[in-house]
LOLO-937886 format. One record per residue (C-alpha): residue number from 1; residue in three letters; x, y, z. Coordinates in Angstrom, 1 decimal. Example, Ala and Ser with C-alpha at 12.3 -4.5 7.8 and 13.67 -1.06 7.14 Angstrom:
LOLO-937886
<1,"ALA",<12.3,-4.5,7.8>>
<2,"SER",<13.7,-1.1,7.1>>
end
This chain:
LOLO-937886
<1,"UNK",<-77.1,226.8,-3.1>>
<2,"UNK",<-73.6,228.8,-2.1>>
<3,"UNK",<-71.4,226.2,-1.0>>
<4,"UNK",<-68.9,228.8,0.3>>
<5,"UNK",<-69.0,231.9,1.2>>
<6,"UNK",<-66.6,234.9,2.7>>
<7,"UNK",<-67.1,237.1,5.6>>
<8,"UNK",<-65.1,240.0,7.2>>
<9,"UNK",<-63.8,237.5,10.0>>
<10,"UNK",<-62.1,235.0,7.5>>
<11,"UNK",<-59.6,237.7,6.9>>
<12,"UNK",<-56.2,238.5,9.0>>
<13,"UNK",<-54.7,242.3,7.9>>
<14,"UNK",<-51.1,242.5,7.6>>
<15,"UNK",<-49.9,245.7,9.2>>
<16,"UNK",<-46.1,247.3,8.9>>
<17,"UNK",<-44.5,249.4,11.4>>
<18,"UNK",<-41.8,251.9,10.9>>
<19,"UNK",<-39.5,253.7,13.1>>
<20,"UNK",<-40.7,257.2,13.9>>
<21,"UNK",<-43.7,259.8,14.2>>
<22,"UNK",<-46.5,261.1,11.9>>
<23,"UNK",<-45.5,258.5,8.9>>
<24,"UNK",<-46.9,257.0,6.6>>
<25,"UNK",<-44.6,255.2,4.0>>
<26,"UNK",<-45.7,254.0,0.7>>
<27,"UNK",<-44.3,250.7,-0.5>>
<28,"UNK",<-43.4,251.2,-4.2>>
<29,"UNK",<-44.3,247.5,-5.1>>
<30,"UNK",<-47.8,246.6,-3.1>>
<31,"UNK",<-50.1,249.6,-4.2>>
<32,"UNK",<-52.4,250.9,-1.4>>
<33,"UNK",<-49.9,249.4,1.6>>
<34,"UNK",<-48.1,251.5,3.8>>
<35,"UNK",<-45.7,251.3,6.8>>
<36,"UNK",<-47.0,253.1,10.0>>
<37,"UNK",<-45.1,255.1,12.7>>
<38,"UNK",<-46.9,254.0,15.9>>
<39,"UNK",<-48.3,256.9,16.5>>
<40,"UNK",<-50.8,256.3,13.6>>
<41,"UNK",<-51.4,252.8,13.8>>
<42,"UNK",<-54.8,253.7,16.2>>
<43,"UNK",<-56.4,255.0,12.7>>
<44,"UNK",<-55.4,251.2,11.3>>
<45,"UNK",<-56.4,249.0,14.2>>
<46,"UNK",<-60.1,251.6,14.1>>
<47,"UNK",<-60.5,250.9,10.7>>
<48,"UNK",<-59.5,247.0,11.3>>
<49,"UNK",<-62.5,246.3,14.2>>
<50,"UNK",<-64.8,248.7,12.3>>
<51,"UNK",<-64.5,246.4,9.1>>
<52,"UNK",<-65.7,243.4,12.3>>
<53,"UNK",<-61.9,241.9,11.2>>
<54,"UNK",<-60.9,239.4,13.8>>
<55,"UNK",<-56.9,239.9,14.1>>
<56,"UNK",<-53.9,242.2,12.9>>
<57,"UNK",<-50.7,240.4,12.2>>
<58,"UNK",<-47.3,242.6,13.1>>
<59,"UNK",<-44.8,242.7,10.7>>
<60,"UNK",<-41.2,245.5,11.7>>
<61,"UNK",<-39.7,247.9,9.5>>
<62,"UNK",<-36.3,247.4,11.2>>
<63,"UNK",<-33.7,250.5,11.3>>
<64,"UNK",<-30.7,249.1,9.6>>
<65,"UNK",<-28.4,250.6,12.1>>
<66,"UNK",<-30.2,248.0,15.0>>
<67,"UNK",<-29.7,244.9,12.7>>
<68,"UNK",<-26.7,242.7,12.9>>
<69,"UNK",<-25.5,239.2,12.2>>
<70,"UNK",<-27.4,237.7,15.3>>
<71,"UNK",<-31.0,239.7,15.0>>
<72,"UNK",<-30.4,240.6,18.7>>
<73,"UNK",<-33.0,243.4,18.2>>
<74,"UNK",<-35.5,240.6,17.9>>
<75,"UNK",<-35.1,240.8,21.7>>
<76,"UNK",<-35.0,244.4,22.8>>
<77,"UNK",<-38.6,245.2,24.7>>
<78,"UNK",<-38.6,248.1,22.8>>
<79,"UNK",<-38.3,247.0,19.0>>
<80,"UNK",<-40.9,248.4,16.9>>
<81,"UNK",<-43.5,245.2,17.8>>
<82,"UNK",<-43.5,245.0,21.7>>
<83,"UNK",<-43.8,248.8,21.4>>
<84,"UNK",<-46.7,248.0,19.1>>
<85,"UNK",<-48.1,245.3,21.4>>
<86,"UNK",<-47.9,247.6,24.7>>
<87,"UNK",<-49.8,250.2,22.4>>
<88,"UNK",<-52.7,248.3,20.6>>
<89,"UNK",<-53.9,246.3,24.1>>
<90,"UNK",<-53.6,249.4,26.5>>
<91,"UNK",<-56.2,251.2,23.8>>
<92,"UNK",<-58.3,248.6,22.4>>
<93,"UNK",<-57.9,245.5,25.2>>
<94,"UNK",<-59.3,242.7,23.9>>
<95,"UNK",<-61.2,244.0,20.8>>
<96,"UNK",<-58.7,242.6,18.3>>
<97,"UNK",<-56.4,240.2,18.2>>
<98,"UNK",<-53.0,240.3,17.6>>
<99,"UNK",<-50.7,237.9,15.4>>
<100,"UNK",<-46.8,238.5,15.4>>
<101,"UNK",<-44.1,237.0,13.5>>
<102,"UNK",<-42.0,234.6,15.2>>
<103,"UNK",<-38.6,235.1,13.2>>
<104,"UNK",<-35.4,236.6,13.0>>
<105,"UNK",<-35.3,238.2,8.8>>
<106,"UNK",<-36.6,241.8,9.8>>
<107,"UNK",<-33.7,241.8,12.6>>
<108,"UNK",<-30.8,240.1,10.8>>
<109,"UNK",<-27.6,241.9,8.6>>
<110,"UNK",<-28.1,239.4,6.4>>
<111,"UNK",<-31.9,238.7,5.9>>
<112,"UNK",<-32.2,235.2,6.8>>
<113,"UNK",<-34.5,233.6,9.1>>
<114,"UNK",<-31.8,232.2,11.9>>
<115,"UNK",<-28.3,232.3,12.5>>
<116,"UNK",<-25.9,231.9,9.5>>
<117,"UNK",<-23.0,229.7,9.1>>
<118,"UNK",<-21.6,230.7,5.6>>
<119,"UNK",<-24.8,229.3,3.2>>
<120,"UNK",<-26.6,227.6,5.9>>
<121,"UNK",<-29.0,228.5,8.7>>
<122,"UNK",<-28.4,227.0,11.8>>
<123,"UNK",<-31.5,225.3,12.9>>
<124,"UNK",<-30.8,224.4,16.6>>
<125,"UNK",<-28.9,227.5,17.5>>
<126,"UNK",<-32.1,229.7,16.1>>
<127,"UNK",<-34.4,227.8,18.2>>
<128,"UNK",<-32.6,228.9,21.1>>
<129,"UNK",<-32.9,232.6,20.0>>
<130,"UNK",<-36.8,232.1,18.8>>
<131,"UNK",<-37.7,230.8,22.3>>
<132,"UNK",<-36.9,233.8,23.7>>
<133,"UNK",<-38.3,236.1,20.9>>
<134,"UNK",<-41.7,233.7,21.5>>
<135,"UNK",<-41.6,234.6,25.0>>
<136,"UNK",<-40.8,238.1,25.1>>
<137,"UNK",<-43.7,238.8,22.6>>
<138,"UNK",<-46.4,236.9,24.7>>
<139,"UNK",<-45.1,238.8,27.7>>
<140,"UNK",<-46.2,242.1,25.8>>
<141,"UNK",<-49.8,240.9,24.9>>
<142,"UNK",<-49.7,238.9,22.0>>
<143,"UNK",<-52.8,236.6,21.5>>
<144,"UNK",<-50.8,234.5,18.5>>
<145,"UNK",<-47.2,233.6,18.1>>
<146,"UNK",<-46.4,232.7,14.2>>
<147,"UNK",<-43.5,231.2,13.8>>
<148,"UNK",<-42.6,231.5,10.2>>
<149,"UNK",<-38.5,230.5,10.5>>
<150,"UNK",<-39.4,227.2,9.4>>
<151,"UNK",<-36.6,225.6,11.5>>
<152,"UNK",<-37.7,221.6,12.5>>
<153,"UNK",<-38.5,221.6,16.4>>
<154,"UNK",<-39.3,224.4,17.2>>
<155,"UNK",<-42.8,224.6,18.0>>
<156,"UNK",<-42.4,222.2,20.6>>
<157,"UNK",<-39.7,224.2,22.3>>
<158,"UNK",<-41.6,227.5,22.0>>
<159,"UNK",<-45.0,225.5,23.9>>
<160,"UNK",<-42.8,224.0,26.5>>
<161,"UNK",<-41.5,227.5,27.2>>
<162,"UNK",<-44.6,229.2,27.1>>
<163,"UNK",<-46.6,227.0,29.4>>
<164,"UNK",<-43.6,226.7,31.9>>
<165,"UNK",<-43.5,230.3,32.1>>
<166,"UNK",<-47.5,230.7,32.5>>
<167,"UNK",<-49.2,231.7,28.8>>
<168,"UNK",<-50.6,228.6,28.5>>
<169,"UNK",<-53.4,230.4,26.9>>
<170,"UNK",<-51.4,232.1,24.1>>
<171,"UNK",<-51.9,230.6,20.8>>
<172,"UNK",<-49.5,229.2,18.0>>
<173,"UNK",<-49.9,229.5,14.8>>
<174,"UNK",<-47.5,227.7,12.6>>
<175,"UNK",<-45.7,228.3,9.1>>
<176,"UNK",<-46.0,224.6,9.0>>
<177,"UNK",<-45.8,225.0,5.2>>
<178,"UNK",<-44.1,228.2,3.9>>
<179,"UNK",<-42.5,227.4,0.3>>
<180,"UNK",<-39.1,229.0,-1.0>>
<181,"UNK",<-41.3,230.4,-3.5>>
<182,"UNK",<-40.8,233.5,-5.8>>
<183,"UNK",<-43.6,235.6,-4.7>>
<184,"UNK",<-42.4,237.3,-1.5>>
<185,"UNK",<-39.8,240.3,-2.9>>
<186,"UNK",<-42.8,243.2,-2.3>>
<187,"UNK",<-43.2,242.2,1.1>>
<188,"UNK",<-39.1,242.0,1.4>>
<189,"UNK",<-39.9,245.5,0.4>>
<190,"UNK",<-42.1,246.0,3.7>>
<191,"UNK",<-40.0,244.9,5.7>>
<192,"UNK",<-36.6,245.8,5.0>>
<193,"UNK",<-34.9,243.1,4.1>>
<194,"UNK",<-34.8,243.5,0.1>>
<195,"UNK",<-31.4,243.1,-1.3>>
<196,"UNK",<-29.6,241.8,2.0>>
<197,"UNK",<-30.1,238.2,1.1>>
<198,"UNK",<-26.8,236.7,-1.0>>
<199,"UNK",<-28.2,233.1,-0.6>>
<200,"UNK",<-31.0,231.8,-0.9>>
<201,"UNK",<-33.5,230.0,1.6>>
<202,"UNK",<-34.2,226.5,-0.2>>
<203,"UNK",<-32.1,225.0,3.0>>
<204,"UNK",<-35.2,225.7,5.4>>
<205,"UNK",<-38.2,226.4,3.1>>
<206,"UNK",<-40.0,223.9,1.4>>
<207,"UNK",<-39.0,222.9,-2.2>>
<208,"UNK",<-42.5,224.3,-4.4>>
<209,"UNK",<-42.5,220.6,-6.2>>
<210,"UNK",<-42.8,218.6,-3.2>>
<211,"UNK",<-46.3,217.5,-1.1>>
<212,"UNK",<-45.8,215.0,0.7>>
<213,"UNK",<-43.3,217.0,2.6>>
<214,"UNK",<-46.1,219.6,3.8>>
<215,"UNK",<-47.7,216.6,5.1>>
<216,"UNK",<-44.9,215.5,7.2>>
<217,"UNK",<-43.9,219.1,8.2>>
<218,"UNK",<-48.1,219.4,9.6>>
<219,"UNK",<-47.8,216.7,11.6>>
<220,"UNK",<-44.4,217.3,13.3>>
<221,"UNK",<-46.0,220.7,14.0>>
<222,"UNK",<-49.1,219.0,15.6>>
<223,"UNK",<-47.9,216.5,17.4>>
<224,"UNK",<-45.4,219.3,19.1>>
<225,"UNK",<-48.2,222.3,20.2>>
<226,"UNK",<-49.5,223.8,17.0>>
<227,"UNK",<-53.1,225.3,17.1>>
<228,"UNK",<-53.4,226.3,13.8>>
<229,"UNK",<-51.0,225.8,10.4>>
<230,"UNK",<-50.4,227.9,7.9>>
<231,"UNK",<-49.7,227.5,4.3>>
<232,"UNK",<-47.8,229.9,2.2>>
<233,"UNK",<-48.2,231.3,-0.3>>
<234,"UNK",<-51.4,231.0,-1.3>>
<235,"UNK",<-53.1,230.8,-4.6>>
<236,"UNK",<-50.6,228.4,-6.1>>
<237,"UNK",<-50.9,225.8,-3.4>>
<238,"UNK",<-54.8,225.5,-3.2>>
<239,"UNK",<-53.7,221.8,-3.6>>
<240,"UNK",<-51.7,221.8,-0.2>>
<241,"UNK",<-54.6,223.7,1.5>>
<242,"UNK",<-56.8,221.0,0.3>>
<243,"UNK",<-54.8,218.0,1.5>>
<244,"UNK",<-54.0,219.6,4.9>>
<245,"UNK",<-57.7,220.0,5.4>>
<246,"UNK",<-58.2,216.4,4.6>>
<247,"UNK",<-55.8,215.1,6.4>>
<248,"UNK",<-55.7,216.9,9.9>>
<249,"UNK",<-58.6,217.9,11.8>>
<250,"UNK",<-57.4,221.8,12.9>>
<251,"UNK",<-58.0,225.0,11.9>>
<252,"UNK",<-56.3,225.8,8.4>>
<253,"UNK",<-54.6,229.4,7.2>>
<254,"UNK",<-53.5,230.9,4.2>>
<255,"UNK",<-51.2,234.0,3.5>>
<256,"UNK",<-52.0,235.8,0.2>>
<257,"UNK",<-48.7,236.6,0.2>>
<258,"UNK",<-47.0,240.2,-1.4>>
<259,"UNK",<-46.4,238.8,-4.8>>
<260,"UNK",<-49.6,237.5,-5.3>>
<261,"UNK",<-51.5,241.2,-3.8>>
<262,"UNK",<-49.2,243.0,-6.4>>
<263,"UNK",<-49.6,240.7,-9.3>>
<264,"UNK",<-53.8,241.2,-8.9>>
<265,"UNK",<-53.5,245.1,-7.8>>
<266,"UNK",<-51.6,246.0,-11.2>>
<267,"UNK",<-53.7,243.9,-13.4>>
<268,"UNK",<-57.0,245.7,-11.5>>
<269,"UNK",<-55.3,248.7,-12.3>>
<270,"UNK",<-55.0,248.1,-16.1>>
<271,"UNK",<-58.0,247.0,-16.0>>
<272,"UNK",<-57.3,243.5,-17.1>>
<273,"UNK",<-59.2,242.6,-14.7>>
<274,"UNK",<-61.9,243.7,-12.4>>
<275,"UNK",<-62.3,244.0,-8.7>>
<276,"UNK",<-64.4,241.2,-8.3>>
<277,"UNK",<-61.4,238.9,-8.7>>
<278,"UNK",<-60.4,239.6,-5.4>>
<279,"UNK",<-63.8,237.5,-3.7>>
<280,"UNK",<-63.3,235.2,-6.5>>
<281,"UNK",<-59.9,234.3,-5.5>>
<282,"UNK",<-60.3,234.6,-2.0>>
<283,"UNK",<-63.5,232.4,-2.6>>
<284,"UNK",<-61.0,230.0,-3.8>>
<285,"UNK",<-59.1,229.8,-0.4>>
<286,"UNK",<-62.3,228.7,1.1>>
<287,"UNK",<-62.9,226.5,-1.2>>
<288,"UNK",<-59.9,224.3,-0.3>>
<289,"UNK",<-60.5,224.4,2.8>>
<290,"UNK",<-59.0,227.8,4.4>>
<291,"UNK",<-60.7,228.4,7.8>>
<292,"UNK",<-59.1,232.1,7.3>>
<293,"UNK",<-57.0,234.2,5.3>>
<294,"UNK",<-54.0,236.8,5.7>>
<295,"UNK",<-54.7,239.2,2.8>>
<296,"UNK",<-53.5,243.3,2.3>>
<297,"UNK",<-56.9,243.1,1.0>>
<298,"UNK",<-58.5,242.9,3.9>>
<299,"UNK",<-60.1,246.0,4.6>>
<300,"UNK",<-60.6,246.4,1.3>>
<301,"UNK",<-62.6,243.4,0.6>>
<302,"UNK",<-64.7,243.7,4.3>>
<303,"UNK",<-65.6,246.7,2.7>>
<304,"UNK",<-67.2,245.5,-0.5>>
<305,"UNK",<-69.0,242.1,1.4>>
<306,"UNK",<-71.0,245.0,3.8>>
end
């Protein structure tokens, strides 16, 4: 009488990447997540397809010295993700998929998701830049492009440019719905970008109170090349994930974002609660209406439904 149930390939694993050799980097807020030189991502990605998980997502540890005010490293062919890319498919081909993040924070001074013009991103101008990031990552194997800028028009820009330039097969997956919510500082962590922000992002994420909006941002996103949406975070907008589902036809993601991992690690590990809130939450996701989530509990979690 299950209504719902989980399986390894609902889940997408979040993996970090770090500058370097033989490293592996603890992140002081998300317990159990580390950043990986690339000569050690192999024993991730083995783990990953032996767990039957579907895709890895690709998120950069950037060097401080390579950002500046423009993110140009966002563009080098030998940042830490197209070195990652040129890696994972010469070793594993087509056994895994790969999701990369389609946005400038982990290459910017400043740590926001475009080009900044004293508070303000500048939506247009970051297109241009994100077009070309888009481009450069599908030319180096990706399988899914995720833009998660959250700058309006974009999606159709980044289709036109891939199909003119032949990856009409490569797949995007949109932050259609990413909220300027108070649960991503552990993954600022991650990635780098912890204490660079002075402003905040409430010009170009959504505002948590609104719905309607998420609606509207879906099908702008749809109606420009979007294969897939993606709502973020998670947990406290089981609500959006619901009326998405409802309302448009595609396939549905959700990102268990940092905040929310940390929260339900620590309270495992004072055992306030046990570990089988993890498949109950995650249950939850699927209960909405989630086709698939992007969890650091991945593995974890494949583990304990074999």
């Amino acid at each position: 009488i299950e209504e719902n149930n989980l399986t390894s390939s609902d889940f997408v694993l979040p993996l970090f990447l770090v500058e370097g050799k033989n490293k592996k980097q603890s992140i002081k807020s998300m317990p159990g997540v580390y950043r990986y030189s690339l000569d050690k991502i192999n024993f991730v990605v083995d783990k990953a397809i032996k767990s039957g998980l579907p895709m890895v997502a690709l998120f950069p540890y950037t060097n401080p010295r390579k950002k500046n005010y423009l993110g140009t490293e966002s563009l080098n062919e030998d940042n830490l993700v197209c070195k990652a890319l040129r890696s994972i498919k010469k070793k594993y081909k087509n056994e895994i998929g790969i999701m990369c993040d389609v946005a400038l924070d982990p290459y910017t001074s400043h740590g926001h998701d475009g080009l900044l013009r004293g508070k303000y991103v500048l939506n247009d101008e970051t297109i241009k830049i994100l077009i070309n990031q888009s481009l450069l990552q599908a030319q180096m194997g990706c399988d899914v492009l995720a833009p998660s800028d959250m700058m309006d028009g974009r999606i159709g820009e980044i289709r036109k440019s891939l199909d003119k330039n032949g990856f009409n097969m490569t797949q995007i997956l949109s932050y259609a719905v990413k909220y300027a919510s108070s649960f991503y500082g552990p993954f600022r962590e991650a990635v780098g970008t912890k204490g660079l922000l002075k402003t905040d992002k409430k010009n170009y994420q959504m505002d948590f109170r609104n719905s309607n909006e998420a609606l509207r941002e879906v099908a702008l996103d749809i109606k420009e090349g979007a294969d897939m949406v993606m709502i973020k975070p998670g947990m406290p907008y089981l609500d959006i994930i619901r009326d998405i589902k409802e309302n448009f036809k595609l396939p549905v993601m959700a990102y268990q974002v940092s905040g929310e991992y940390s929260i339900i690690s620590y309270a495992i590990k004072k055992k306030l609660i046990n570990e089988e809130s993890i498949i109950e939450i995650l249950n939850s996701f699927k209960r909405a209406g989630a086709n698939a989530v992007v969890t650091y509990f991945a593995n974890h979690v494949a583990k304990i439904l074999k």
